[in-house]
Structure formats: C-alpha cells, structure tokens
BANU-456467 format. One record per residue (C-alpha): residue number from 0; residue in one letter; y, z, x. Coordinates in pm, whole numbers, plus 50000, padded with zeros to 5 digits. Example, Ala and Ser with C-alpha at 12.3 -4.5 7.8 and 13.67 -1.06 7.14 Angstrom:
BEGIN
[node 0, a, [49550, 50780, 51230]]
[node 1, s, [49894, 50714, 51367]]
END
This chain:
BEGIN
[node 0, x, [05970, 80170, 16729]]
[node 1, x, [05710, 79932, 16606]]
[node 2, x, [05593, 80056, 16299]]
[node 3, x, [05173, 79961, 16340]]
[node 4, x, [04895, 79902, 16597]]
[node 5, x, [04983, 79587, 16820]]
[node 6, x, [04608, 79537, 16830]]
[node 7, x, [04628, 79505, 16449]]
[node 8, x, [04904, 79216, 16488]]
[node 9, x, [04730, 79034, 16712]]
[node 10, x, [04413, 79021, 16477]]
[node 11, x, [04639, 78899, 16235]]
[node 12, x, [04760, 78651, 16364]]
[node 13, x, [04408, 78527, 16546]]
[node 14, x, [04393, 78689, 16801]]
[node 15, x, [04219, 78605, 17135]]
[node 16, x, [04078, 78302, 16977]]
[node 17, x, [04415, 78149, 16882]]
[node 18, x, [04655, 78344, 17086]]
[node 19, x, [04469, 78228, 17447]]
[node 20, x, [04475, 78598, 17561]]
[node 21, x, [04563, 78893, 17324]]
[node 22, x, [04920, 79052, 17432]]
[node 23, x, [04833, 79461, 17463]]
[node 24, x, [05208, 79565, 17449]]
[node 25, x, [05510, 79482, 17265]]
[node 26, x, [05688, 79362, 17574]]
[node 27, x, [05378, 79095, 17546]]
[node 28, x, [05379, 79007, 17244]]
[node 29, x, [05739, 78963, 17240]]
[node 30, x, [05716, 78733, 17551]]
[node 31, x, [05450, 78578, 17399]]
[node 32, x, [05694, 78499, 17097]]
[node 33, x, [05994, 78406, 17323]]
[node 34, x, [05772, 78121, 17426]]
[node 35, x, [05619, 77982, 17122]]
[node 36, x, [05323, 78071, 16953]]
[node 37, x, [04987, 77866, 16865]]
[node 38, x, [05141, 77661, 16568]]
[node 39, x, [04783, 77782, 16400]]
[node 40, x, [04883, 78107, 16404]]
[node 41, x, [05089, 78014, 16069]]
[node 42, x, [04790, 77963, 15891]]
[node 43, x, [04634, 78267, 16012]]
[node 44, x, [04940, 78456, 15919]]
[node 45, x, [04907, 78352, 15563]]
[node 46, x, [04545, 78348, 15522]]
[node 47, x, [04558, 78741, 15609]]
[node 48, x, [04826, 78833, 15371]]
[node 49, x, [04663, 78622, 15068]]
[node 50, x, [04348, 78381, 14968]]
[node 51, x, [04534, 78180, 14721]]
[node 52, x, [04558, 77807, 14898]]
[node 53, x, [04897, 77770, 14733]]
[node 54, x, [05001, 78118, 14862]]
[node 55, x, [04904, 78027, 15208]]
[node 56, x, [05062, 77688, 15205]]
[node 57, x, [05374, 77856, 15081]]
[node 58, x, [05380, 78067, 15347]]
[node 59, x, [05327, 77873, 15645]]
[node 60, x, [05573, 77616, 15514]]
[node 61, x, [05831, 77941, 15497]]
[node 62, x, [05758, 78036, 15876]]
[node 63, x, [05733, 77661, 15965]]
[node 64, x, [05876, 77327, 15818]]
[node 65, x, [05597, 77101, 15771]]
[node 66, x, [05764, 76806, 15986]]
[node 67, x, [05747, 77062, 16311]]
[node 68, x, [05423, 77180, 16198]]
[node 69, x, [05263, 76806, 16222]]
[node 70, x, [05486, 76734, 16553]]
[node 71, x, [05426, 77017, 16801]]
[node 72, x, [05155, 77242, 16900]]
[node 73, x, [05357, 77489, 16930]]
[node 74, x, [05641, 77671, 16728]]
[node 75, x, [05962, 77735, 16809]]
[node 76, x, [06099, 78064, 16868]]
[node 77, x, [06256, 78119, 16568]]
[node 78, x, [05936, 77974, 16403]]
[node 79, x, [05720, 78250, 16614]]
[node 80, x, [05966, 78562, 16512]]
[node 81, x, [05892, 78491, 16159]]
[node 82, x, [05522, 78416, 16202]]
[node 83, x, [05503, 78805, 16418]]
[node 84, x, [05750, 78942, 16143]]
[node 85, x, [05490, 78844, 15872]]
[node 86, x, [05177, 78974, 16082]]
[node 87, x, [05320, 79274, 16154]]
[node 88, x, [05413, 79351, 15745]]
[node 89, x, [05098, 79219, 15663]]
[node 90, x, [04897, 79456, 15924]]
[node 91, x, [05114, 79717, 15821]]
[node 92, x, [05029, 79658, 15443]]
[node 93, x, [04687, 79694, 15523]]
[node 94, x, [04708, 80013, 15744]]
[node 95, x, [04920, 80181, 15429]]
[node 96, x, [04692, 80093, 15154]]
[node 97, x, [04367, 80114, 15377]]
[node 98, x, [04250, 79793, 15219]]
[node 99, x, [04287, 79432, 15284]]
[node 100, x, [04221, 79319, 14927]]
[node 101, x, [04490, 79588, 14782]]
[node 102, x, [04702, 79529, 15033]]
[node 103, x, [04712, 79127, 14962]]
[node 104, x, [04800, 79225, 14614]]
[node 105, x, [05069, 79421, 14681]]
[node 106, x, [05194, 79142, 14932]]
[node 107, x, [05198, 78857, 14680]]
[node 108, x, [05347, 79015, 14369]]
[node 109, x, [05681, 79016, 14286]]
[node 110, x, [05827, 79401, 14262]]
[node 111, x, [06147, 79570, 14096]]
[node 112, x, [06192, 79717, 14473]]
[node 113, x, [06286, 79338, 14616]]
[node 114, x, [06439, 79160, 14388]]
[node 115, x, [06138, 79067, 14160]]
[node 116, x, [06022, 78883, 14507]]
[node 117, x, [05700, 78889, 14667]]
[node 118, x, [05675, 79159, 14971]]
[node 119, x, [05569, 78908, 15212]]
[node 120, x, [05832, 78640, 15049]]
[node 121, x, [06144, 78921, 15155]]
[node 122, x, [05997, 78926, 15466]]
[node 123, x, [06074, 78620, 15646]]
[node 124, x, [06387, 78733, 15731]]
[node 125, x, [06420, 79024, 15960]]
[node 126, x, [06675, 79230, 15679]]
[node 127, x, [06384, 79165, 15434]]
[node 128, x, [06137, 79293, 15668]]
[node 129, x, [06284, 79600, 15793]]
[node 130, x, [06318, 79685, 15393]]
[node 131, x, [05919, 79596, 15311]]
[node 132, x, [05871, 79820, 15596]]
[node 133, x, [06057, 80141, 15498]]
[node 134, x, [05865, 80130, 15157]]
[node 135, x, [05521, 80022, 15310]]
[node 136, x, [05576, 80317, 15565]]
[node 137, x, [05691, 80577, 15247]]
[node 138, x, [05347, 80465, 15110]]
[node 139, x, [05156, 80515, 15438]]
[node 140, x, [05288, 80870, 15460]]
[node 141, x, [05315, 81001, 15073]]
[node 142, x, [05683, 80976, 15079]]
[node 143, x, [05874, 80859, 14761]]
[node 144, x, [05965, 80454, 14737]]
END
C-alpha cells in the first residue's frame, strides 16, 4: 500500500516540469525510479521538506554524493529510491499535519521517537522510512505515536 496521493509525490519532487511527464501510478513512478530520476529532483526533494540552505544541502548530499551529482544528469537507482522515499515522507508529512510549514518543522527536528534524529534524516533508508511513516500515519488518523 502506498501510504499518500502519487499526485502529491510527484509535486514534490517537481513534477511535470522536472520529471518530463508526471507518472499517474505507482507502477510509473516506480519505473520511472528504476531508470533514474532528473538529478534536480534532489534539490526539489529537499527544498519541500525544509527552507534552511544548509538543510537542503544536507539532504541532497544524503540522497546523492556530490561527485555523482556534478557528473551525471541523472541519478542512479539507488540514488532515485531515496530521492522517492524522501518525497513520499515529506508529502505524507504534509497530508498529516495539513500544513507545509508545520510539517517542515516536524521533518527537521530531532525527536525522542527516532533516535533524537531528524524525521526526514531516518528516512533515507527504507527501515527508517517505513518507521516515520507508521507515526506520520498515527498522526494523520488520531491514533497514539
């Protein structure tokens, strides 16, 4: 089950405007990883789950190394899972606070719940992920964390 709007992924990660065309399925997007995505997407990624510069940087340098970032276009596949791993907690951050602002704020401080990590730091890695999304889905639905 994918756990938010695949419309609300794409957005995050540029859509249409960096993507080429804007997969409407998860069998798309996940082709759409499997080849390599825009290497901008990785800045779009980060810029949509905070606006601090050194934040962002972090980030992108997380989903990509900066050597492959300056050499290819386009990242790897590995590089793309954690780039669509990091859209899709950061678009499902927003749907369960209903605010991008709150939701960035949530993202970027460190919590009890991870570690005393940053949400959208635990989530590079798919374990990491799957536990930012149980809680961000307990918040969506009034559950207990």
């Amino acid at each position: 089950m994918y756990p938010v709007a695949i419309a609300k992924v794409v957005q995050t990660m540029g859509g249409g405007r960096v993507l080429g065309a804007s997969p409407g399925s998860v069998g798309e997007l996940a082709e759409a990883v499997a080849k390599g995505l825009p290497r901008e997407v990785a800045n779009e990624v980060a810029a949509h789950a905070t606006t601090d510069r050194d934040m962002q940087k972090r980030l992108r340098n997380l989903v990509v190394p900066p050597a492959s970032y300056k050499r290819s276009p386009v990242l790897s596949p590995s590089s793309s899972q954690k780039a669509e791993r990091l859209a899709r907690i950061t678009a499902l951050a927003q749907t369960a606070f209903g605010d991008a602002q709150e939701a960035q704020a949530w993202l970027t401080h460190p919590h009890a719940l991870f570690g005393d990590r940053a949400p959208i730091e635990v989530s590079i890695t798919e374990l990491g992920a799957r536990q930012v999304e149980r809680v961000l889905l307990n918040i969506q639905y009034d559950l207990p964390v």
